[in-house]
N, C-alpha and C positions, 0 to 999 in steps of 0.2 A: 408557513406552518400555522393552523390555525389555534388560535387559543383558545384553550379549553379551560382554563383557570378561571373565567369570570365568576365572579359570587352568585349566587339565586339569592334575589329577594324573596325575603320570607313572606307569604301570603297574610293577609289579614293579622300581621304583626303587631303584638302589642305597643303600645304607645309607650316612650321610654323616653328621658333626655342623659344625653351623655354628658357626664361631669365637665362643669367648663375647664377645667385643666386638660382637657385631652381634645378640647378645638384651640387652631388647629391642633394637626399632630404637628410634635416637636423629636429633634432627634434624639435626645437626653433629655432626664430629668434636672439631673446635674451632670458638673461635669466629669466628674470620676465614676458616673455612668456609663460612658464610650468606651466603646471598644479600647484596648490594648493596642490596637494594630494589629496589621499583619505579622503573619510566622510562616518562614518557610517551613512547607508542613514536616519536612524531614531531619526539621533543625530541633523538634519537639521531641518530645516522649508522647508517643498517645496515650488517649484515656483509657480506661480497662474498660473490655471489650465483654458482652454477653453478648454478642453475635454469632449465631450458630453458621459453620460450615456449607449449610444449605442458604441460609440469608445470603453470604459474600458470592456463592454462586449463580444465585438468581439474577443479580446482575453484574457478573466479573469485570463487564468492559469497562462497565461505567466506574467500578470502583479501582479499577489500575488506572484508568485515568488518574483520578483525584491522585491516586495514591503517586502515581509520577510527577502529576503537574501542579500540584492545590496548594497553596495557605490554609495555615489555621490561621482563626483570629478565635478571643475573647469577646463577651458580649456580660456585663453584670445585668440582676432581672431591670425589667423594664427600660432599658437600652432600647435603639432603634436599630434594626441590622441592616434595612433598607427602606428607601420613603420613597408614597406613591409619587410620581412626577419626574423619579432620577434616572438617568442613562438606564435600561438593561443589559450592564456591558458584562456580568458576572453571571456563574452559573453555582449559588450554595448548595453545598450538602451538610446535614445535621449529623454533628456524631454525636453530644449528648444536649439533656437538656429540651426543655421547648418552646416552641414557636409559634406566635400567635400570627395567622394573616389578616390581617382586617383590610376594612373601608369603612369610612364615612361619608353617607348620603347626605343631599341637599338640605334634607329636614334633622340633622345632627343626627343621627342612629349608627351606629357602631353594629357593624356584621362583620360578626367574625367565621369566614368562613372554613376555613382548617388551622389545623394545632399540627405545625412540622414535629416528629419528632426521629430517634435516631435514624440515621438510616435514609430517611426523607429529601427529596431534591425541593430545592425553593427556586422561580423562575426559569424552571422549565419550560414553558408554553406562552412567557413575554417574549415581545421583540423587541421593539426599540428604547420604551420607558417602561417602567412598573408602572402595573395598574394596581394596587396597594402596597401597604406598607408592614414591614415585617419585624414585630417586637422580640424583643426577650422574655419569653411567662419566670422564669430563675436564670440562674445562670446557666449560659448555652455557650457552646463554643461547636464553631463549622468551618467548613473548608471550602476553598473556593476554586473556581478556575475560571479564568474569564474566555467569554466569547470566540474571540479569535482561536485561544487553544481548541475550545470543544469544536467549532466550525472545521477546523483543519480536521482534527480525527474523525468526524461523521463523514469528511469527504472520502474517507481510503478505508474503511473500517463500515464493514456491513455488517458485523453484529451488534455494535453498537448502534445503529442506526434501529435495527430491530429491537434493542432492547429501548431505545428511546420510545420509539412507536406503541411497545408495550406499556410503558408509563405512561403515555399520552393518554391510551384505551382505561387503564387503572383508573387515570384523575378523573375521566369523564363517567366513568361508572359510577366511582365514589358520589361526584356532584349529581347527578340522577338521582341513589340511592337519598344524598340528604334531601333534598329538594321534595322526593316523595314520603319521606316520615315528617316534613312539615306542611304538608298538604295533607293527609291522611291521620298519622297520629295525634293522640292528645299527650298534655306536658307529659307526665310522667313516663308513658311510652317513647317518648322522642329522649328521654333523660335514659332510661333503660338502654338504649340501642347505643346512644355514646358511651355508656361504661360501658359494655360489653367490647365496642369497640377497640377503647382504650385500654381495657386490659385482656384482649385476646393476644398469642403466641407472649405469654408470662408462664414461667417454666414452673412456678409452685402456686400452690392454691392459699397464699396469706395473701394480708392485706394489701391496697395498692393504694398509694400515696399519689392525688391528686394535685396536682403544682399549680395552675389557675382556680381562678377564683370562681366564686356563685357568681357577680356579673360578668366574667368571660363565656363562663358555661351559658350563660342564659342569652348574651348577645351570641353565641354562637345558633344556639337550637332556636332563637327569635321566640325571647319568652323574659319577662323582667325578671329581673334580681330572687324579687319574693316568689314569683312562681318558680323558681328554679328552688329556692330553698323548700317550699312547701313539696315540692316533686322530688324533692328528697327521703322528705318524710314520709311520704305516702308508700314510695317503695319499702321502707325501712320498715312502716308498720304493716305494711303485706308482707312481710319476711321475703322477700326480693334479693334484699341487698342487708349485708350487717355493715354496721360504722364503730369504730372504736375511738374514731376521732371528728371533728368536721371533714379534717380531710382524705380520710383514710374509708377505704369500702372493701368489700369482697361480696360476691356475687353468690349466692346460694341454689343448692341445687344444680 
């Protein structure tokens, strides 16, 4: 299968260094960081669900999967859920909560290139090792299923196969899509397009509570900390966007 996950280096990126606390990456901060463990997923109570009927449809197979075969685990924020270089022997799905996927390049730069959030599969498109590592942005809890299960079901199960296929086609659009508003756009359009993002299929028109930070945002869109904040403002004072908080928006018009 080929992998469609690799990050796009951002062009003519601004020059930035990442905090020495986060070379290397480690898997916790501390230790009451880590994960919980695993949970048989059926041993739990799920989380409350704002998942529309049409969402669990779109892709049924994949989520009777989980729902037969997965773990929950806990993840407190800034946890490591997976680190680049470890087996790819799992296959997560986010039920709440988000997820940061980075890399760090030779010259310490932090590309963060998606934010899993619910609903989201993580290491779909690795094979043998991750090719990055996957934090906690707050608290996040997902469920797993490892390799050998999903292998087994794609072999006898052609819808699932297609619905994988379909996700493979999603992630590669999505990476296309970022790639050309950071080749094309300037800051504050490339900021514009990630809220919109982030708060498309939201069922009311309040505010929406951003859980990363100005420099996630900003190693995500390949833009330092202050231009991500100053690309805040600029939409704010175009009447764009209203804020009632730092981290709170709603989108205008």
């Amino acid at each position: 299968m080929t992998n469609l996950s690799v990050p796009f280096a951002s062009p003519a990126r601004e020059s930035r260094i990442v905090p020495t606390g986060r070379l290397p990456m480690i898997r916790t901060k501390k230790s009451d960081n880590r994960s919980i463990g695993p949970v048989r997923h059926d041993a739990v109570r799920s989380a409350p669900s704002v998942e529309t009927r049409e969402d669990r449809n779109k892709h049924k197979h994949l989520n009777a999967l989980f729902d037969q075969s997965s773990f929950e685990q806990h993840f407190q924020p800034e946890s490591t859920i997976l680190l680049h270089g470890d087996p790819a022997d799992t296959l997560y799905q986010v039920t709440s909560g988000t997820v940061r996927c980075c890399t760090i390049d030779a010259d310490g730069l932090r590309q963060i290139f998606t934010f899993a959030r619910k609903g989201d599969l993580i290491g779909i498109s690795d094979m043998d090792t991750w090719h990055f590592t996957a934090e906690a942005v707050d608290h996040v809890v997902v469920r797993s299923v490892s390799r050998p299960i999903l292998e087994q079901a794609l072999a006898v199960q052609i819808s699932l196969r297609e619905e994988v296929r379909e996700l493979m086609c999603e992630l590669l659009v999505r990476r296309e899509r970022q790639l050309l508003s950071m080749i094309s756009k300037k800051a504050p359009e490339r900021l514009l397009g990630f809220l919109q993002d982030f708060s498309a299929n939201r069922s009311n028109s309040g505010f929406v509570a951003l859980p990363m930070s100005r420099r996630d945002i900003g190693d995500h869109l390949g833009m330092t900390v202050e231009t991500a904040s100053r690309s805040f403002s600029d939409l704010k004072n175009r009447g764009i966007i209203e804020m009632n908080t730092p981290e709170k928006f709603r989108l205008v018009g």
